[in-house]
ZAMARGU-4260 file (C-alpha; in steps of 0.2 Angstrom, whole numbers, plus 5000, padded with zeros to 4 digits):
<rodrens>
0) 4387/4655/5136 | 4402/4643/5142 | 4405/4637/5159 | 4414/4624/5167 | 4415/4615/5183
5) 4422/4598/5191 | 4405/4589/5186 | 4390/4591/5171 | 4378/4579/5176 | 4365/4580/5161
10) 4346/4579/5165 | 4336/4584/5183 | 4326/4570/5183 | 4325/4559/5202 | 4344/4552/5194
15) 4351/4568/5186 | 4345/4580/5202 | 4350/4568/5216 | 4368/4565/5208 | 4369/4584/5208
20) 4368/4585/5225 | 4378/4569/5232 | 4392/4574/5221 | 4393/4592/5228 | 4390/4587/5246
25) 4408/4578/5243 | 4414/4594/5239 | 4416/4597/5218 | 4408/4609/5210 | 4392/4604/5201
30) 4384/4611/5184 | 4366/4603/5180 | 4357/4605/5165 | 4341/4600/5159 | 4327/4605/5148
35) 4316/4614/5159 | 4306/4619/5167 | 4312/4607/5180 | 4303/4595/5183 | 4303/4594/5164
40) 4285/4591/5156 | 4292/4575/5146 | 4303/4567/5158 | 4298/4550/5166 | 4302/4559/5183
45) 4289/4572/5180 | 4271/4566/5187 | 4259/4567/5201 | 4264/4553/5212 | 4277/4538/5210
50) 4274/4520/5218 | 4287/4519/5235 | 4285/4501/5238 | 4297/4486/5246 | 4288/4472/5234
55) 4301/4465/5222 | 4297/4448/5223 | 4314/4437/5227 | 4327/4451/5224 | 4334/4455/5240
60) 4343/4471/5232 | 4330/4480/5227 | 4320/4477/5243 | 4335/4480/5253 | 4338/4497/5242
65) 4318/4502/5245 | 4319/4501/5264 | 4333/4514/5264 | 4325/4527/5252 | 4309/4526/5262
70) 4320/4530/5276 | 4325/4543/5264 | 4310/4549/5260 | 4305/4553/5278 | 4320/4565/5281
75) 4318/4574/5264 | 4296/4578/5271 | 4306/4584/5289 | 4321/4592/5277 | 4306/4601/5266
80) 4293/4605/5278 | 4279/4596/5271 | 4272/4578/5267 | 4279/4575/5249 | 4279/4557/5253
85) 4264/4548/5259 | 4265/4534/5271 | 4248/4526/5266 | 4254/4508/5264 | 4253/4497/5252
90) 4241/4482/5247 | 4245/4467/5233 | 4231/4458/5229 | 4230/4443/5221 | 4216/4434/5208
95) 4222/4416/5214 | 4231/4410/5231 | 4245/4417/5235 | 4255/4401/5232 | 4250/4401/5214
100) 4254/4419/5210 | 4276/4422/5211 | 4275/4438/5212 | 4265/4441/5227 | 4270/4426/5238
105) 4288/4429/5235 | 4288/4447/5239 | 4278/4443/5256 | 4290/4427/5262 | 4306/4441/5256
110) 4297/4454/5267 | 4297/4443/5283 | 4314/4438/5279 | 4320/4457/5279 | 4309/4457/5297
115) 4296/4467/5288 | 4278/4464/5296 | 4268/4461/5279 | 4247/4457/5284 | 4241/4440/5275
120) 4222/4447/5270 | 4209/4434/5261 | 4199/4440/5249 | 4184/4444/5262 | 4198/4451/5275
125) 4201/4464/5260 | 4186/4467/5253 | 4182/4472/5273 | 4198/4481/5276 | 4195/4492/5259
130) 4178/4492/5252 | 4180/4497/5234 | 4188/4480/5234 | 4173/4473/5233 | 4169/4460/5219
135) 4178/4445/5224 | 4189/4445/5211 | 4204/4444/5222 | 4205/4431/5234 | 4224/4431/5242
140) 4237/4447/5245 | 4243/4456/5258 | 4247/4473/5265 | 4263/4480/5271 | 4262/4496/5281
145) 4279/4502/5276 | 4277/4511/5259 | 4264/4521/5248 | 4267/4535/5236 | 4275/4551/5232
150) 4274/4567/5226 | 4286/4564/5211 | 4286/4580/5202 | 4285/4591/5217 | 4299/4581/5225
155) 4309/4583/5210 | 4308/4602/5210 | 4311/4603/5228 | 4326/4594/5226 | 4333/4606/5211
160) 4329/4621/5223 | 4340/4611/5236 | 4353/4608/5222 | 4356/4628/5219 | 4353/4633/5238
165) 4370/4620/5240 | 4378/4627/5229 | 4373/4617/5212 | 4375/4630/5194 | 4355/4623/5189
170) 4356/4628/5172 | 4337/4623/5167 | 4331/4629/5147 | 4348/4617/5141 | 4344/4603/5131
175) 4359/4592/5129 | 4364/4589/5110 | 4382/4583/5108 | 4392/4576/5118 | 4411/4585/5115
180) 4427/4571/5114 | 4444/4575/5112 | 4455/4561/5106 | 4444/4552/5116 | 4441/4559/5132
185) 4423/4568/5137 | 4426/4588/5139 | 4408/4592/5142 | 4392/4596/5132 | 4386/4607/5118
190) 4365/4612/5120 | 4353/4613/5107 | 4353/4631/5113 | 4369/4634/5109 | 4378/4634/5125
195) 4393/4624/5130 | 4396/4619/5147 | 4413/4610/5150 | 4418/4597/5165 | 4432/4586/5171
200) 4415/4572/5172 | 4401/4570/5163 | 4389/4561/5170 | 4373/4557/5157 | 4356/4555/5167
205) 4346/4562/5152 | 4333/4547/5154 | 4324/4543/5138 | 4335/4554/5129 | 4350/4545/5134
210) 4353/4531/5118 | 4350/4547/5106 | 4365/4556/5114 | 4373/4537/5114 | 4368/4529/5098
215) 4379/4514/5108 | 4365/4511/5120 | 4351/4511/5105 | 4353/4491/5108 | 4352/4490/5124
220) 4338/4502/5129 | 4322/4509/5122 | 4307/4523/5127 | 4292/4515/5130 | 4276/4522/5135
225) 4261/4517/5146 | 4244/4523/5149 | 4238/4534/5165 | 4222/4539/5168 | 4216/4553/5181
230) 4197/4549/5187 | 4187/4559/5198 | 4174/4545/5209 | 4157/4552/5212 | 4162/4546/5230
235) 4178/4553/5235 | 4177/4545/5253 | 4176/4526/5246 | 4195/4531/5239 | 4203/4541/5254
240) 4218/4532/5263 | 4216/4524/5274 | 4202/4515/5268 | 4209/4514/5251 | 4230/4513/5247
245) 4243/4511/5235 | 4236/4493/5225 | 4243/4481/5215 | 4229/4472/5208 | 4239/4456/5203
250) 4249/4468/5194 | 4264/4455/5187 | 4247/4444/5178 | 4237/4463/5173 | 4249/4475/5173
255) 4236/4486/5182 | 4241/4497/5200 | 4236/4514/5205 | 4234/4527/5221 | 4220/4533/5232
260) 4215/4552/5230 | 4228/4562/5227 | 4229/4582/5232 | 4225/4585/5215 | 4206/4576/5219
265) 4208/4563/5207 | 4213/4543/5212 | 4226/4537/5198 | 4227/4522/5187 | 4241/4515/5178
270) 4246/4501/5169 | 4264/4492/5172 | 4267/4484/5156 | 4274/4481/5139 | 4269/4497/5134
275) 4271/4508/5115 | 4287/4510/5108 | 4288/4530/5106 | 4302/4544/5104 | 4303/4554/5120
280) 4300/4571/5110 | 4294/4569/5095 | 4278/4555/5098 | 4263/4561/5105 | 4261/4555/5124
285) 4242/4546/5115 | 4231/4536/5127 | 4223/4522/5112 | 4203/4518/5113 | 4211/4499/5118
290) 4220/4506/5133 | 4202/4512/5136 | 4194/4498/5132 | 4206/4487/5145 | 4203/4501/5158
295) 4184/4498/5159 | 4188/4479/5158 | 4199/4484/5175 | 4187/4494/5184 | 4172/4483/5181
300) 4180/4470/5188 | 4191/4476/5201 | 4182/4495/5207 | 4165/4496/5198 | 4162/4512/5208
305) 4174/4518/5195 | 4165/4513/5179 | 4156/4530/5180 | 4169/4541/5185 | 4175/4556/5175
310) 4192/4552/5168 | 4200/4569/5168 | 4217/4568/5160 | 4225/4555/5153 | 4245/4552/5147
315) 4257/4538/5144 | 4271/4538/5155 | 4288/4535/5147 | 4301/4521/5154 | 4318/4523/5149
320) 4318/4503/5149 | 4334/4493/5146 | 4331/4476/5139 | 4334/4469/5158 | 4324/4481/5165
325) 4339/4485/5179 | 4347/4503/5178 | 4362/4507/5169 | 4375/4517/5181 | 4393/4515/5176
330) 4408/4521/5170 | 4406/4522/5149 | 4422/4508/5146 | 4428/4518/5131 | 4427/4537/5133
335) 4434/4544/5146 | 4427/4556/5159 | 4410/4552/5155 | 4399/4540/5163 | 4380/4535/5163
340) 4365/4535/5175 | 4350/4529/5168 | 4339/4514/5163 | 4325/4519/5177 | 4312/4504/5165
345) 4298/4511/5177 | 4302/4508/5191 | 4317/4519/5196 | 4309/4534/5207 | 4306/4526/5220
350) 4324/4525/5227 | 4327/4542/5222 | 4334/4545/5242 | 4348/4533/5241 | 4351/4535/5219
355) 4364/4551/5223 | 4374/4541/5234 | 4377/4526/5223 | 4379/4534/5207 | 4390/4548/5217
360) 4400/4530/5223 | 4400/4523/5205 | 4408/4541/5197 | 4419/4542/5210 | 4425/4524/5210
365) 4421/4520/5226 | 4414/4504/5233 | 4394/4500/5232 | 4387/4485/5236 | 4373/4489/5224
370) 4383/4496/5211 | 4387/4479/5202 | 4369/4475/5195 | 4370/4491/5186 | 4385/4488/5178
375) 4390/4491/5159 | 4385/4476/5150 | 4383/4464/5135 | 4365/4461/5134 | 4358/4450/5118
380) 4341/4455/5110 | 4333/4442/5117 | 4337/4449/5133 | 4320/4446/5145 | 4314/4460/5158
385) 4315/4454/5175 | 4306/4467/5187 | 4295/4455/5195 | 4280/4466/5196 | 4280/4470/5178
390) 4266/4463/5165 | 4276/4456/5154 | 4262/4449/5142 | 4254/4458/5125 | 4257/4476/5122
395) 4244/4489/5125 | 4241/4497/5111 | 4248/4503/5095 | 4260/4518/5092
</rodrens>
């Protein structure tokens, strides 16, 4: 099979499928590939529910970014005709006073500085609000109405059905495998399948996959992968919204956060952290004993109504993380036609609603006032993450 359009954009993930569609809104014709099934078993997109949260410490940007795609996120329920995204709000707790913790002060002084209406909760105004907080480990935090979770793999294959009901070729069951140059220019892509799909643009949003399609980037970005665990509480009710939200439980000192129940009957925990170093494809998706271990240290001291629970599937999540940890959506400086968007380092679905736009601005060589952090760059390997939330300490496990 051959085809060619104005565009390629390779991988359906939140960055590939949203491109897809920005990009033939303005008017091009549109071919998306991706593994498949979309959403794709592997990808970092593909889950039961994604953080939608405003807290990022002191970075204007990515606050700023967040309160338009929850804006976004509310058209595409009305635009879909059901509740993908779930409003539940959003609660950062805190082991020490807020003062003493950057992470959570700095994200509530931004938040009233954006003219958000964050709720300052002591440790006894929480345990009250939300009684599986209950143990008096957290004493400071506070909860912002505006923000809570979604329905990320369900979102993502709505929004690839909305790509080829616009007009997007969705071509899933094609796994990217060369990238075609001539004399330096960027015709299009060759598939492990043996396809070839040809395009004035390519624009690589193949996540994880991404530095093994541009060995370039191997220095810049790696796949890491961090533990989920899917329990099922003995008493559902103590873990329904709104008694129970989207947490961070001093997440930037722990790494730990999680979900009330979810449709699936299960409440969600996650750890935002170092994580494994693993191949996207080729490394089992292993959840260690340790990651156990650190999980029951968790729930003991932060909801020991869970400590009993039945953990019914586990996983690690993979990150596309660049040394950074901010996205990576430009122009590729020496090829031609090609350029990249990618880089999500675990925290990228969240503004899947306004990604399309900006990387649709970036291809198109329009201005973005957010395009700039995102750039191409020179990043040495010392290189430290900055996503404020992130645990940046020990890694969890070994690969």
């Amino acid at each position: 099979m051959s085809t060619s359009s104005d565009f390629l954009v390779v991988g359906s993930g939140i960055f590939g499928v949203t491109t897809a569609l920005s990009l033939r809104r303005r008017g091009y014709s549109v071919t998306l590939i991706d593994p498949g099934p979309i959403p794709y078993p592997l990808a970092g997109s593909t889950d039961v529910s994604k953080v939608v949260r405003m807290e990022y410490g002191n970075n204007r940007q990515y606050m700023r970014m967040a309160i338009g795609a929850i804006e976004g996120f509310h058209r595409l329920n009305e635009q879909f005709g059901e509740t993908l995204y779930h409003e539940t709000g959003v609660l950062a707790a805190s082991k020490a006073p807020m003062p003493d913790n950057e992470f959570v002060n700095s994200s509530y002084h931004m938040l009233l500085e954006e003219g958000q209406s964050p709720e300052r909760l002591s440790g006894e105004e929480i345990a009250q609000r939300f009684p599986a907080w209950s143990t008096g480990t957290y004493v400071d935090g506070f909860y912002n109405a505006r923000g809570g979770y979604a329905e990320s793999g369900r979102v993502v294959g709505r929004l690839a059905e909305q790509a080829a009901a616009e007009g997007v070729e969705v071509q899933p069951g094609q796994t990217a495998s060369e990238i075609q140059t001539v004399e330096n220019r960027v015709q299009g892509v060759r598939t492990r399948e043996g396809s070839t799909f040809s395009s004035d643009h390519t624009v690589l949003a193949a996540g994880s996959w991404t530095p093994w399609l541009l060995p370039e980037l191997h220095s810049v970005m790696t796949t890491t992968g961090h533990p989920i665990f899917h329990l099922k509480p003995k008493d559902p009710s103590l873990f329904e919204a709104p008694g129970f939200v989207v947490y961070f439980a001093d997440t930037s000192s722990t790494g730990w956060y999680g979900f009330p129940m979810l449709r699936e009957g299960v409440v969600k925990v996650s750890r935002h952290g170092v994580g494994v170093t693993l191949h996207p494809e080729h490394d089992e998706r292993k959840v260690y004993e340790e990651d156990f271990a650190q999980l029951r240290i968790f729930l003991k001291n932060t909801f020991p109504a869970l400590l009993d629970a039945e953990i019914t599937y586990t996983r690690r999540c993979v990150y596309n993380d660049t040394l950074d940890e901010h996205f990576w959506i430009d122009h590729h400086p020496e090829r031609e036609g090609l350029s990249v968007a990618t880089g999500g380092s675990g925290h990228g679905f969240k503004f899947g609603p306004v990604l399309g736009d900006l990387i649709a601005d970036v291809v198109e060589g329009r201005q973005n006032e957010w395009a700039d952090l995102f750039r191409w760059r020179d990043l040495s390997p010392d290189t430290t993450g900055e996503e404020a939330s992130r645990y940046h300490g020990d890694a969890e496990g070994e690969a």
